[in-house]
Chimera marker file (.cmm) of the C-alpha trace (Angstrom):
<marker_set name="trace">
<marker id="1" x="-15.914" y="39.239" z="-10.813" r="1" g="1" b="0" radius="0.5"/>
<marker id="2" x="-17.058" y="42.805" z="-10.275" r="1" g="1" b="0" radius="0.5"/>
<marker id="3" x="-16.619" y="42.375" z="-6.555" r="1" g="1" b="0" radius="0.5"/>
<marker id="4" x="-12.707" y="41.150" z="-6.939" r="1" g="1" b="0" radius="0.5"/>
<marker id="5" x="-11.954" y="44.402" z="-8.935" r="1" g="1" b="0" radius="0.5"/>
<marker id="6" x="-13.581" y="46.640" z="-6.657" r="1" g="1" b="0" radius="0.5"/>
<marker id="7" x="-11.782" y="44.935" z="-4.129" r="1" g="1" b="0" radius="0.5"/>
<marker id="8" x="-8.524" y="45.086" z="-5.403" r="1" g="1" b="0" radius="0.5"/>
<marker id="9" x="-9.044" y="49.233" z="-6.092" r="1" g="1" b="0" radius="0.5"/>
<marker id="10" x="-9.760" y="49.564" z="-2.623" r="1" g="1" b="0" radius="0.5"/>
<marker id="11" x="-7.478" y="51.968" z="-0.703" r="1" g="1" b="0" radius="0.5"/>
<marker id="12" x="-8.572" y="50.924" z="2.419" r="1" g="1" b="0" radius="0.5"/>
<marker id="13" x="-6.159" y="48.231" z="2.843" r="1" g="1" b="0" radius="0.5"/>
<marker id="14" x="-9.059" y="45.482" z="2.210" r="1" g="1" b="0" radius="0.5"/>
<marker id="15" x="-6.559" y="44.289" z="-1.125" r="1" g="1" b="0" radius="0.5"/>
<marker id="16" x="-4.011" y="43.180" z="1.452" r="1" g="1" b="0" radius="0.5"/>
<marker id="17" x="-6.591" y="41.158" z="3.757" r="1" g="1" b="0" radius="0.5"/>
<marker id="18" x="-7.571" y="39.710" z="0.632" r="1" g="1" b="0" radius="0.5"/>
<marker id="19" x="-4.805" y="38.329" z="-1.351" r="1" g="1" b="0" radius="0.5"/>
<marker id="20" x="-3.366" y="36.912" z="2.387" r="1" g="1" b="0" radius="0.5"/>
<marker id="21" x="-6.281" y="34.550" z="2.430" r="1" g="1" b="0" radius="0.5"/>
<marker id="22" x="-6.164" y="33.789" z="-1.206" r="1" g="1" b="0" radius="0.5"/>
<marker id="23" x="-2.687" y="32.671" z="-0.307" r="1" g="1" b="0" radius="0.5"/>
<marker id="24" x="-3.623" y="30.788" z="2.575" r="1" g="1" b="0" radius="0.5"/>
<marker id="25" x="-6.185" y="28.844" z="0.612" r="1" g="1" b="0" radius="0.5"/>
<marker id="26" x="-3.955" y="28.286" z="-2.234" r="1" g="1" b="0" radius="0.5"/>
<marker id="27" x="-1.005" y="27.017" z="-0.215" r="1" g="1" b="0" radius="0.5"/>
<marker id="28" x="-3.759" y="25.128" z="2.028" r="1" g="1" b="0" radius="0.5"/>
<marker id="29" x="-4.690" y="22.901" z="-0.800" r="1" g="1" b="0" radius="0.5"/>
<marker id="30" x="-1.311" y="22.705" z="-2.063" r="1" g="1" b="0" radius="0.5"/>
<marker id="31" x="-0.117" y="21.069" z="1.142" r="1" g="1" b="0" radius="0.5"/>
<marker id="32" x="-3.815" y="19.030" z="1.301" r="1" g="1" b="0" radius="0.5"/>
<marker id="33" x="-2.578" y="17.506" z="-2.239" r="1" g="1" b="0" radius="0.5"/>
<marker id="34" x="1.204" y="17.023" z="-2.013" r="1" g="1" b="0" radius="0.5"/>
<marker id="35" x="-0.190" y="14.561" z="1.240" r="1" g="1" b="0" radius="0.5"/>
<marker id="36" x="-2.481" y="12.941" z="-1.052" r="1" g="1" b="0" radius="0.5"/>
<marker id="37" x="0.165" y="12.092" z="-3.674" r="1" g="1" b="0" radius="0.5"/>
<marker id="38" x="2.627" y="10.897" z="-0.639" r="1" g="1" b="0" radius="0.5"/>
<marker id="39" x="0.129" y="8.544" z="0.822" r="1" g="1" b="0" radius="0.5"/>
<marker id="40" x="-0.724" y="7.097" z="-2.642" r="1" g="1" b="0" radius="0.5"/>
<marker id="41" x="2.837" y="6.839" z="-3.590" r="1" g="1" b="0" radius="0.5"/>
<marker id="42" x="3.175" y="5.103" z="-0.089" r="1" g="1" b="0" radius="0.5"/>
<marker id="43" x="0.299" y="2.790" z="-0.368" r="1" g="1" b="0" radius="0.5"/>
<marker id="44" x="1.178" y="1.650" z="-4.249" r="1" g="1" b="0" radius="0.5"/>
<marker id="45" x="4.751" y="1.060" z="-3.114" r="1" g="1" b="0" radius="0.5"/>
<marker id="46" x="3.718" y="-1.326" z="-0.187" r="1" g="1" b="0" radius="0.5"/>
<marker id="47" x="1.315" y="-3.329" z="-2.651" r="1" g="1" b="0" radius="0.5"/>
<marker id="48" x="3.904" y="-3.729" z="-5.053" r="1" g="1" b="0" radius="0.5"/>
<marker id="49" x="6.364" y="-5.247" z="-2.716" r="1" g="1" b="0" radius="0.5"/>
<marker id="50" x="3.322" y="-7.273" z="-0.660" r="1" g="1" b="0" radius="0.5"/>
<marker id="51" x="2.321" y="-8.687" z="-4.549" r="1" g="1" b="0" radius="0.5"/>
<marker id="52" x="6.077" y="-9.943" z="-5.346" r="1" g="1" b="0" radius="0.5"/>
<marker id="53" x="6.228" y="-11.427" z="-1.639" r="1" g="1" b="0" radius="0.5"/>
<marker id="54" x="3.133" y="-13.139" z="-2.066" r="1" g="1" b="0" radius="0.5"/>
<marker id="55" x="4.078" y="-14.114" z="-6.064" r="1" g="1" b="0" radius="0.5"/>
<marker id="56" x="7.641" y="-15.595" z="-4.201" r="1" g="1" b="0" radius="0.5"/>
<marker id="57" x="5.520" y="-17.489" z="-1.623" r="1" g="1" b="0" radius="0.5"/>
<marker id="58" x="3.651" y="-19.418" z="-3.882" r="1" g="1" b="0" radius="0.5"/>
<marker id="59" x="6.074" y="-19.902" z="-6.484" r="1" g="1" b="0" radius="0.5"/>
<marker id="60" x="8.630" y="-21.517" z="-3.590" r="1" g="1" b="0" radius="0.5"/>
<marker id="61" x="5.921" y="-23.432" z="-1.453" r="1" g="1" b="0" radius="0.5"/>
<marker id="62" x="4.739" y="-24.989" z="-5.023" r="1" g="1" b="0" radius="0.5"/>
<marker id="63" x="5.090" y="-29.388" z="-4.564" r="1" g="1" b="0" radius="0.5"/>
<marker id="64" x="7.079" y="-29.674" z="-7.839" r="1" g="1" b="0" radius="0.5"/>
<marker id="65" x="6.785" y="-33.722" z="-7.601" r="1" g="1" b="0" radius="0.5"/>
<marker id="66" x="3.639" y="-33.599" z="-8.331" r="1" g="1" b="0" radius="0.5"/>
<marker id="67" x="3.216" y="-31.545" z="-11.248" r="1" g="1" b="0" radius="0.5"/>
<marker id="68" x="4.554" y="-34.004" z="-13.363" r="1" g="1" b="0" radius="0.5"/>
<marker id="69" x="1.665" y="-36.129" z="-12.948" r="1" g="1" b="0" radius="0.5"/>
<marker id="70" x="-0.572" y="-33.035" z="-13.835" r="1" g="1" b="0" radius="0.5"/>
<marker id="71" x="-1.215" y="-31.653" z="-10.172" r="1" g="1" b="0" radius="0.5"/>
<marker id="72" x="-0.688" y="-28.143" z="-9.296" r="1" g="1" b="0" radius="0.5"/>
<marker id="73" x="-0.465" y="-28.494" z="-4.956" r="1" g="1" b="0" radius="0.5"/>
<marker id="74" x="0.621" y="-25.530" z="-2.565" r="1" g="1" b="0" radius="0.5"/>
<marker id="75" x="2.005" y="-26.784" z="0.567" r="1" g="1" b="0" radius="0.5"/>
<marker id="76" x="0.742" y="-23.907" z="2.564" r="1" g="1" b="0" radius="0.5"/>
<marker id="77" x="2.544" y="-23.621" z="5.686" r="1" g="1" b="0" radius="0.5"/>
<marker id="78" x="5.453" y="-22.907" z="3.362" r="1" g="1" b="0" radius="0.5"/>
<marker id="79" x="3.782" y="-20.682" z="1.835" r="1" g="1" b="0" radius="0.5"/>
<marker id="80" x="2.662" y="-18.816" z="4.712" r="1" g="1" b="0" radius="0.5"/>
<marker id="81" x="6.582" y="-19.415" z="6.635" r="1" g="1" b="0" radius="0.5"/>
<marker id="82" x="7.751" y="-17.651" z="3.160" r="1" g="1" b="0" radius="0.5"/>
<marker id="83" x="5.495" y="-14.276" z="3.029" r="1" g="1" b="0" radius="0.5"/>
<marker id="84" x="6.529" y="-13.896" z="6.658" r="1" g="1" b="0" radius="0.5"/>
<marker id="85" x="10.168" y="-13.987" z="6.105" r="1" g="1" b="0" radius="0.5"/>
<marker id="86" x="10.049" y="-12.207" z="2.773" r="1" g="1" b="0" radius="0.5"/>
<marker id="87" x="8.164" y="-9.268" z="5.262" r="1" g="1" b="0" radius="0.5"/>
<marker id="88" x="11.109" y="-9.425" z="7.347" r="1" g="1" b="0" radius="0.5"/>
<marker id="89" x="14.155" y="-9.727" z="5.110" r="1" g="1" b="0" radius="0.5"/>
<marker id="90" x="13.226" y="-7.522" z="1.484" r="1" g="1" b="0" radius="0.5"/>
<marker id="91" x="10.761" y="-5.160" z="3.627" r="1" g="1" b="0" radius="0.5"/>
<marker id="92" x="12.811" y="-4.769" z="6.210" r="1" g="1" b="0" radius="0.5"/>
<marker id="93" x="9.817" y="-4.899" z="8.981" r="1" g="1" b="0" radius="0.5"/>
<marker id="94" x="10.667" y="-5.675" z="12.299" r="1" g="1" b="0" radius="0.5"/>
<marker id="95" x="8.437" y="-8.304" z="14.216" r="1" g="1" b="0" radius="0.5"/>
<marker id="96" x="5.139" y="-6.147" z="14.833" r="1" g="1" b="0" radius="0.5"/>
<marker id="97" x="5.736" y="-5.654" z="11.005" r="1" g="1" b="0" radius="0.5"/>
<marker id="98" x="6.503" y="-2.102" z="11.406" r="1" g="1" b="0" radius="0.5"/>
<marker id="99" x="8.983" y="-0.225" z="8.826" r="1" g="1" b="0" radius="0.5"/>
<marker id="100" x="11.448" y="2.097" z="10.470" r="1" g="1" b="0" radius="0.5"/>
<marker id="101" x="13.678" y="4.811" z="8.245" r="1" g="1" b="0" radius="0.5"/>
<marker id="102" x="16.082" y="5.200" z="10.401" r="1" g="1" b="0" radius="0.5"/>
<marker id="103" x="14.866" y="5.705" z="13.764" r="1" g="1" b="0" radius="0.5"/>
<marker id="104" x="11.531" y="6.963" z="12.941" r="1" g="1" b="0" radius="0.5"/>
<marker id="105" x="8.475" y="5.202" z="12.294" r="1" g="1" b="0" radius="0.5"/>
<marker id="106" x="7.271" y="4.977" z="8.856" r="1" g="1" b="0" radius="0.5"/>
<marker id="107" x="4.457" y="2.266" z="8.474" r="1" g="1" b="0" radius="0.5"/>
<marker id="108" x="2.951" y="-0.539" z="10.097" r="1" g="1" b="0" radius="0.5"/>
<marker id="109" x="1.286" y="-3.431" z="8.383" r="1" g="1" b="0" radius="0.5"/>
<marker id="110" x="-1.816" y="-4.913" z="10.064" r="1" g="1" b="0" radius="0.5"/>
<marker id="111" x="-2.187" y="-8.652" z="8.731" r="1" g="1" b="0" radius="0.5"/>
<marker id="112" x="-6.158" y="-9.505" z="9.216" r="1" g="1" b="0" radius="0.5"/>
<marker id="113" x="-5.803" y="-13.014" z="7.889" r="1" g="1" b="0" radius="0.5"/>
<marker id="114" x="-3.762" y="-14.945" z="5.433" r="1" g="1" b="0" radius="0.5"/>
<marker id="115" x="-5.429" y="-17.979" z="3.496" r="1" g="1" b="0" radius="0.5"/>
<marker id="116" x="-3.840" y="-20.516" z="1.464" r="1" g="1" b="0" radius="0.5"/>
<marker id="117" x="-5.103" y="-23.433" z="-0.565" r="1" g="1" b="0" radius="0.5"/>
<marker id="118" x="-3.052" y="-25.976" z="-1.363" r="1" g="1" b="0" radius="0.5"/>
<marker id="119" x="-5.563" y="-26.899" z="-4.250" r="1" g="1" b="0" radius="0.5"/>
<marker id="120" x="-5.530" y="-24.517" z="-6.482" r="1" g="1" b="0" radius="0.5"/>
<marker id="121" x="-2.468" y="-23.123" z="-5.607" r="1" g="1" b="0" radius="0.5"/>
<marker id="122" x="-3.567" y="-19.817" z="-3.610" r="1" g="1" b="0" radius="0.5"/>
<marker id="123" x="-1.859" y="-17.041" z="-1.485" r="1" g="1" b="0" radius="0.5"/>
<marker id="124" x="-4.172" y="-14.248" z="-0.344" r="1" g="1" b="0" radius="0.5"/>
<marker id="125" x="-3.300" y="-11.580" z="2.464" r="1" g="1" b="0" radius="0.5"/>
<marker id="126" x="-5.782" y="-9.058" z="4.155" r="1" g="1" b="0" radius="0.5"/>
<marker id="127" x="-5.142" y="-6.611" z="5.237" r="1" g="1" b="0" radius="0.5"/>
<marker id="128" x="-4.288" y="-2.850" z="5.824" r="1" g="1" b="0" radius="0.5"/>
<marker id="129" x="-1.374" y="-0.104" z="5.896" r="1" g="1" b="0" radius="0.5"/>
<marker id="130" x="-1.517" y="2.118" z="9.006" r="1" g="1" b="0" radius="0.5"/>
<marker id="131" x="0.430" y="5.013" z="8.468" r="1" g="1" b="0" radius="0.5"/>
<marker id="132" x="0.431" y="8.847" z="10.399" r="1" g="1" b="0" radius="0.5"/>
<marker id="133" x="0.055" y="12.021" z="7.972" r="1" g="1" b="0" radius="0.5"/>
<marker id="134" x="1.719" y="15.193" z="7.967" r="1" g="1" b="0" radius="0.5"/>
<marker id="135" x="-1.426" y="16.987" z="9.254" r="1" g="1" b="0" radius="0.5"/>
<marker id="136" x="-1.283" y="14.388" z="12.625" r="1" g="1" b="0" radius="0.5"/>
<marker id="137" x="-3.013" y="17.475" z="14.488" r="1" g="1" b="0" radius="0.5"/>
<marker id="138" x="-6.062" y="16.737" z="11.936" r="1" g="1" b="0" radius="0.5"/>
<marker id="139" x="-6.495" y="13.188" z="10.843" r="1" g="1" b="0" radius="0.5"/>
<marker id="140" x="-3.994" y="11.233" z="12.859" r="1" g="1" b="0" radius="0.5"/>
<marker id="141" x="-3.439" y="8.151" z="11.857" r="1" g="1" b="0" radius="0.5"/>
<marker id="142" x="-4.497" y="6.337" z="8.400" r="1" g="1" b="0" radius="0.5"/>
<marker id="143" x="-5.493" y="3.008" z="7.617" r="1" g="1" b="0" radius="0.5"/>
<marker id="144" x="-5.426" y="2.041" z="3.911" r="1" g="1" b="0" radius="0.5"/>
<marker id="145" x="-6.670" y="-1.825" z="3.495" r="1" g="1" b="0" radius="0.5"/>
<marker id="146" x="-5.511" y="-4.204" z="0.996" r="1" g="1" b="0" radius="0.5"/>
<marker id="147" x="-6.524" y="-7.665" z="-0.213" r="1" g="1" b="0" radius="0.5"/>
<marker id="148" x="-3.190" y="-9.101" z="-2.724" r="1" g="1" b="0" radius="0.5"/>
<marker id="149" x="-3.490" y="-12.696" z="-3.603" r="1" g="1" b="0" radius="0.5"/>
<marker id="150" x="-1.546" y="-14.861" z="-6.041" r="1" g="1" b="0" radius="0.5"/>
<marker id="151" x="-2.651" y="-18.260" z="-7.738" r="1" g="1" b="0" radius="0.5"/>
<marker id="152" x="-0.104" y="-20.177" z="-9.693" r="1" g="1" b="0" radius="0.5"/>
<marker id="153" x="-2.142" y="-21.693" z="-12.521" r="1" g="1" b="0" radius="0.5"/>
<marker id="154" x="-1.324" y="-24.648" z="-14.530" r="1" g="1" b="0" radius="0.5"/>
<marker id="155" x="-1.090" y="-25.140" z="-18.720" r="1" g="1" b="0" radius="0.5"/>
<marker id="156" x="-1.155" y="-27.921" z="-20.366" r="1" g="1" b="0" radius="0.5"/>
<marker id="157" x="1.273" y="-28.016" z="-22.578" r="1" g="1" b="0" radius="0.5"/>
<marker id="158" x="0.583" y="-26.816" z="-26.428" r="1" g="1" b="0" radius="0.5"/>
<marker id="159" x="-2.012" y="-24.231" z="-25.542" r="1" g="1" b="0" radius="0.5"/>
<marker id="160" x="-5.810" y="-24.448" z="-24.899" r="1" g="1" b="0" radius="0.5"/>
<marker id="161" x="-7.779" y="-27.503" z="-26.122" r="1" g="1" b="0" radius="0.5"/>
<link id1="1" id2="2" r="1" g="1" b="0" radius="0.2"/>
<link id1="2" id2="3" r="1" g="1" b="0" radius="0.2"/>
<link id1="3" id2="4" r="1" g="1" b="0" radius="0.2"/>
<link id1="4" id2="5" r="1" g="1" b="0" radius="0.2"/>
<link id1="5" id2="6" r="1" g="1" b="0" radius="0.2"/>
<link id1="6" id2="7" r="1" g="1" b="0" radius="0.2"/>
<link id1="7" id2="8" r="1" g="1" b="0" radius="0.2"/>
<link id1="8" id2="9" r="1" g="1" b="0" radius="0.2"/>
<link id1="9" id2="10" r="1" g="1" b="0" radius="0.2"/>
<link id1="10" id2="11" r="1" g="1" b="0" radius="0.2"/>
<link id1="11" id2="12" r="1" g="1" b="0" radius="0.2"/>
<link id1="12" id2="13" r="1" g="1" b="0" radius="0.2"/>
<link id1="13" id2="14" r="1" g="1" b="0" radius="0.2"/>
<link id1="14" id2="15" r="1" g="1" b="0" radius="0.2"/>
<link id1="15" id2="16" r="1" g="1" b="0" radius="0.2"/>
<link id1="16" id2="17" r="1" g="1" b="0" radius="0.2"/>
<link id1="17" id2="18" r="1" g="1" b="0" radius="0.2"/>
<link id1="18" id2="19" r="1" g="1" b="0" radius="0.2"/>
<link id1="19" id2="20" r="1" g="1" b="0" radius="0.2"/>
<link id1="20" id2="21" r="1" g="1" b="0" radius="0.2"/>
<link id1="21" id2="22" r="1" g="1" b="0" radius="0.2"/>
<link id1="22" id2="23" r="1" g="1" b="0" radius="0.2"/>
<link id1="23" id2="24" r="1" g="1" b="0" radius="0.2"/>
<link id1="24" id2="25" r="1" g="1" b="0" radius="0.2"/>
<link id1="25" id2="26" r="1" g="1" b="0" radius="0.2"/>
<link id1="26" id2="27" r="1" g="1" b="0" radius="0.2"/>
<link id1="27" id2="28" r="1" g="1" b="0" radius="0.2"/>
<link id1="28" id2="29" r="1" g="1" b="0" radius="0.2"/>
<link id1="29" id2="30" r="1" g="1" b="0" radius="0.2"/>
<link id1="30" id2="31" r="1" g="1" b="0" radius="0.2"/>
<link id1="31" id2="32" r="1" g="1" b="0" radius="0.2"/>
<link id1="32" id2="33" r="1" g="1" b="0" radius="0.2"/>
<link id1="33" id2="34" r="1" g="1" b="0" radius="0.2"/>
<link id1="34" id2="35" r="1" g="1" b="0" radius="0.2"/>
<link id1="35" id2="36" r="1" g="1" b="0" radius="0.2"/>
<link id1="36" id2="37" r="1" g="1" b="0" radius="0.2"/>
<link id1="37" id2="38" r="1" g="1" b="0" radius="0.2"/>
<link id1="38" id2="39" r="1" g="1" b="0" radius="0.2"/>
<link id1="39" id2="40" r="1" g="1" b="0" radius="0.2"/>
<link id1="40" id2="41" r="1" g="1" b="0" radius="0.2"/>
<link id1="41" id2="42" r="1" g="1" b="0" radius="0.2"/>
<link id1="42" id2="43" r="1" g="1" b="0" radius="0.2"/>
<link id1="43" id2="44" r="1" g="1" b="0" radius="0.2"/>
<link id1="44" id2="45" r="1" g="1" b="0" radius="0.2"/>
<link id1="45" id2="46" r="1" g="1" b="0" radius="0.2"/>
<link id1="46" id2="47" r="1" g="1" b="0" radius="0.2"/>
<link id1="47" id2="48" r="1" g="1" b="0" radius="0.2"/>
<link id1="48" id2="49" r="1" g="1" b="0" radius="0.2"/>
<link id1="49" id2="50" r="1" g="1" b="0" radius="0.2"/>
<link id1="50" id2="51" r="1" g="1" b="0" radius="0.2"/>
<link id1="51" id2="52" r="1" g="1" b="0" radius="0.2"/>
<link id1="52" id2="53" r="1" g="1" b="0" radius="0.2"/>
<link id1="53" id2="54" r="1" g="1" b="0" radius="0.2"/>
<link id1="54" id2="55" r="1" g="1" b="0" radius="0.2"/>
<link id1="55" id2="56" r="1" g="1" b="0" radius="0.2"/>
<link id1="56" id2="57" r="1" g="1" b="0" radius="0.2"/>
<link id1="57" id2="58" r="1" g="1" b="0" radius="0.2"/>
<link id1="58" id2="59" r="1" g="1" b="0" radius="0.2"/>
<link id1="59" id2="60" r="1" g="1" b="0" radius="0.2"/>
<link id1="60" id2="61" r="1" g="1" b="0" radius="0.2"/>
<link id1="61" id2="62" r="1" g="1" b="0" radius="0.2"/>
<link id1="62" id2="63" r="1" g="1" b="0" radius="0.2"/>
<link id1="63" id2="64" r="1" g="1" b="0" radius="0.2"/>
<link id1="64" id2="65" r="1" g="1" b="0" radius="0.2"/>
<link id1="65" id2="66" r="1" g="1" b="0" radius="0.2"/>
<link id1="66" id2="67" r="1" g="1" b="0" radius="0.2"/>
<link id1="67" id2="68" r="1" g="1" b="0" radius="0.2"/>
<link id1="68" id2="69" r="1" g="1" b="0" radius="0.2"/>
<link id1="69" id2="70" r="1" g="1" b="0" radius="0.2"/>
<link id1="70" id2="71" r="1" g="1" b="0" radius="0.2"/>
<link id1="71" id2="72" r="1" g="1" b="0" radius="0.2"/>
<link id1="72" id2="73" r="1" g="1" b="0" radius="0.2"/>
<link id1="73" id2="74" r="1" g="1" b="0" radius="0.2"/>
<link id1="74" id2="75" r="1" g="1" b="0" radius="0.2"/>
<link id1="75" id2="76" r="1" g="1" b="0" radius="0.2"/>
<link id1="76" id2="77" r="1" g="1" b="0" radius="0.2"/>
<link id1="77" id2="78" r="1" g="1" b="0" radius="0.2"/>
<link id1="78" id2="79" r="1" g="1" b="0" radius="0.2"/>
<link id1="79" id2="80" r="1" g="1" b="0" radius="0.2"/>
<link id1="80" id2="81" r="1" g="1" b="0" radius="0.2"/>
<link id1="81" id2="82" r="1" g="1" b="0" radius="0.2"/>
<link id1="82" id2="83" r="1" g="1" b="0" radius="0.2"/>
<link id1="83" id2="84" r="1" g="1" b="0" radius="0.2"/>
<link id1="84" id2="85" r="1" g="1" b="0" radius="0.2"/>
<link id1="85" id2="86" r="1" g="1" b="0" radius="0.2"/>
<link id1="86" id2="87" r="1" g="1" b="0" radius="0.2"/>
<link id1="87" id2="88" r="1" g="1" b="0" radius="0.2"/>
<link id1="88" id2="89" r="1" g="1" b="0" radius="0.2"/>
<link id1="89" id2="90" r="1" g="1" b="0" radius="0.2"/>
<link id1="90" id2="91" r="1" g="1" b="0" radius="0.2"/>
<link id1="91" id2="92" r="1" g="1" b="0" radius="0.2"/>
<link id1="92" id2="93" r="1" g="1" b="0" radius="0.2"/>
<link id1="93" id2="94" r="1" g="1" b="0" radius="0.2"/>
<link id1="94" id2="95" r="1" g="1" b="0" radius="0.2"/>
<link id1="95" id2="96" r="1" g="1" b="0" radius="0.2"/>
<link id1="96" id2="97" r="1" g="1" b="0" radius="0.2"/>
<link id1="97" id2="98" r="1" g="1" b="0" radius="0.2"/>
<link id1="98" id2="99" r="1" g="1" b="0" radius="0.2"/>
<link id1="99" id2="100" r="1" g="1" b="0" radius="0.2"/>
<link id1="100" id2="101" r="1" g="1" b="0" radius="0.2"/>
<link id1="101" id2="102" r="1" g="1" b="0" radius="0.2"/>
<link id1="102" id2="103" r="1" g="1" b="0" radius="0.2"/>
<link id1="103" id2="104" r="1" g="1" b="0" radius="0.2"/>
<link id1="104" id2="105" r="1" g="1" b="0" radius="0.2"/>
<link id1="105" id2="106" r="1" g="1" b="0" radius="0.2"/>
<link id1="106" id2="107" r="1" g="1" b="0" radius="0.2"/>
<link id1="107" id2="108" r="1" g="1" b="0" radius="0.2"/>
<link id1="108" id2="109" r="1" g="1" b="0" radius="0.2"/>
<link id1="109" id2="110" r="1" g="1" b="0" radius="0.2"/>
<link id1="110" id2="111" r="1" g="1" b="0" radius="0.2"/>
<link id1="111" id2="112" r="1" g="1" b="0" radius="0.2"/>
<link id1="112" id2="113" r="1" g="1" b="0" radius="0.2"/>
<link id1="113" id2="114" r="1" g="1" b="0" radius="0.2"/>
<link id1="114" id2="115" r="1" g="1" b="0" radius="0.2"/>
<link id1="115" id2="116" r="1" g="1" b="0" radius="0.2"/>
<link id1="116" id2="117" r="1" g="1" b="0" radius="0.2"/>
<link id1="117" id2="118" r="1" g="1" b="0" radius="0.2"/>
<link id1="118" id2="119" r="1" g="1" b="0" radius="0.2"/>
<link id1="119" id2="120" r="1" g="1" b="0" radius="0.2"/>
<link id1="120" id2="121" r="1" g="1" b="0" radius="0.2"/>
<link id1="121" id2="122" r="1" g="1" b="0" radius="0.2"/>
<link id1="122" id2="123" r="1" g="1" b="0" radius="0.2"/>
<link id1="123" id2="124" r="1" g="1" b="0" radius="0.2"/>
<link id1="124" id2="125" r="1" g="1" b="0" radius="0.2"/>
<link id1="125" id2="126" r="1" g="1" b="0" radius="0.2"/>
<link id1="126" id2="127" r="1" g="1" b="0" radius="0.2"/>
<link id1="127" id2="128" r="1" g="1" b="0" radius="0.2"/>
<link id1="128" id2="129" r="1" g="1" b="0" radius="0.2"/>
<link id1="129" id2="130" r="1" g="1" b="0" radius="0.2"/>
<link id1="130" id2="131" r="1" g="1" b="0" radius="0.2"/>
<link id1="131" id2="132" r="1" g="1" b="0" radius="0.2"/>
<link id1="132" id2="133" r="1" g="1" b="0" radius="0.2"/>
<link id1="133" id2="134" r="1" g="1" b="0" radius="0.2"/>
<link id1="134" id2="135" r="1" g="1" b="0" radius="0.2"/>
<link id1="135" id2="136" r="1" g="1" b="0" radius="0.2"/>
<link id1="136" id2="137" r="1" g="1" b="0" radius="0.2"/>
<link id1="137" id2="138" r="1" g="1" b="0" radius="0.2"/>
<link id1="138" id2="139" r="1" g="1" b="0" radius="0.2"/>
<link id1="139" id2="140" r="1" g="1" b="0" radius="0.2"/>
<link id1="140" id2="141" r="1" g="1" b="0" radius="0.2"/>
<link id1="141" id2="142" r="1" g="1" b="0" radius="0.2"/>
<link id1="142" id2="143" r="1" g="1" b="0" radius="0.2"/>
<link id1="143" id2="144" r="1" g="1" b="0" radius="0.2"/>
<link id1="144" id2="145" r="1" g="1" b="0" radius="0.2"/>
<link id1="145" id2="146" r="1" g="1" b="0" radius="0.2"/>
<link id1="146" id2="147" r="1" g="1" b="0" radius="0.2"/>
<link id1="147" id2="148" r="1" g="1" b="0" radius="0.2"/>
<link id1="148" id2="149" r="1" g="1" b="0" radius="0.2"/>
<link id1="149" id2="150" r="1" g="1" b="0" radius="0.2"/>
<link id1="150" id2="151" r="1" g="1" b="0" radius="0.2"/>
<link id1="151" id2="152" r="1" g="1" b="0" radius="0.2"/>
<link id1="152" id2="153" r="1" g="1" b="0" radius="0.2"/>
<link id1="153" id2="154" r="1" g="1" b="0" radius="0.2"/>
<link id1="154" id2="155" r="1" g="1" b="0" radius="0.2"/>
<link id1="155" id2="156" r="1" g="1" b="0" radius="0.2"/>
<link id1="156" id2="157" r="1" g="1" b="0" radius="0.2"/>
<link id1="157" id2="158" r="1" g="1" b="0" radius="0.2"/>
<link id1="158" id2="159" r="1" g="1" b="0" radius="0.2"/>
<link id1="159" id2="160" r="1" g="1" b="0" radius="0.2"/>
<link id1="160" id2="161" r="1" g="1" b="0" radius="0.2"/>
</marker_set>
């Protein structure tokens, strides 16, 4: 603390040299955690619409005559023919599933696998988000995996037994 006041009385000029680079670091981690915020506020908004798509998957490619007789079945290549147009229609992603805002490039999402059980009644997608940050010249691109899966669960009716 001593040494930052006897900086700062300094006539040399020292107090100028000084306060520049506190000013660099300060707006260097202000910039470091604005892009940290964006890419989280990116990442939670692309899980949120993956979860409904996969939720709408399952809930559509459910075989409704046979849960009268107390069977919950997926058929799955509904299931998976449902993600991929929900991907395409509410996401807006064109057919290397990349998301445009106009005509620059936003996101891509990189499907790893999908896997669906008809018995129980389960959607799950790997994968990841591959995105570019701000600072390009530093990190380049990002790749921010995800694993969202949906299971639509039968009750009997009148609560547990």
């Amino acid at each position: 603390m001593a040494l930052i006041k006897r900086i700062l009385r300094n006539r040399k000029g020292d107090t100028f040299v000084f306060i520049i680079i506190l000013v660099f670091f300060i707006l260097t981690l202000s910039a470091i955690l604005i892009e940290y915020f964006r890419m989280e506020s990116l990442y939670q908004q692309v899980e949120y619409v993956l979860q409904r798509g996969v939720n709408s998957a399952v809930e559509y490619a459910m075989r409704d005559e046979y849960r009268r007789d107390g069977y919950a079945l997926l058929n799955t290549a509904v299931a998976e023919e449902r993600l991929y147009e929900y991907l395409h229609e509410s996401m807006a992603l064109d057919l290397g599933l990349n998301k445009y805002a106009g005509d620059e490039w936003v996101y891509e999402l990189e499907i790893e696998s999908i896997h669906a059980t008809e018995t129980p009644p389960r959607l799950t997608v790997d994968g990841a988000l591959r995105t570019r940050s701000i600072f390009s010249f530093l990190t380049g691109e990002v790749r921010l995996p995800f694993s969202i899966s949906s299971v639509n669960t039968q009750t009997k009716e009148g609560g547990s037994e």
